[in-house]
C-alpha positions, 0 to 999 in steps of 0.5 A: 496493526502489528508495528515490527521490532527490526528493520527487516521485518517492518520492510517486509511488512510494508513490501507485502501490504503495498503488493497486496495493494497493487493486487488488488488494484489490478484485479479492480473491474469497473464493470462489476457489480461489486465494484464499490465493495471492490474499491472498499477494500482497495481504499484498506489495503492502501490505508494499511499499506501507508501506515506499514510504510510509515512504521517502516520508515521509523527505523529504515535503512538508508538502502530501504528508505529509498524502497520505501519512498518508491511504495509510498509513491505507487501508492500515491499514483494508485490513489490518484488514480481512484480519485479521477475515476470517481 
């Protein structure tokens, strides 16, 4: 993971794995036969997305603080989602 020198690059870097995340949680088919590699690699991008989220957090803006409390949550949703599925 690459861990970003200024406030605006460590959010970009958060805002950018947490849409990835959402992509790909859109783009799930459950119905597919590479659901699991699917759900595999939806479980790695929100992994990334938390620890961007994390790193971003540590030198955060109040401004983006806020935003990045937002994308932990979607990601929390997304999550919880996945989880009742299984």
């Amino acid at each position: 993971m690459v861990y970003h020198k200024t406030k605006q690059d460590a959010f970009q870097a958060a805002q950018k794995a947490t849409m990835e995340a959402k992509e790909w949680h859109d783009h799930l088919v459950r119905d597919q036969a590479d659901y699991g590699h699917q759900l595999a690699h939806l479980r790695q991008e929100v992994n990334e997305a938390f620890a961007q989220i994390e790193n971003a957090l540590e030198v955060a803006s109040e401004t983006q603080r806020v935003q990045l409390e937002k994308f932990r949550n979607d990601l929390q949703g997304i999550v919880a989602e996945i989880n009742q599925d299984e």
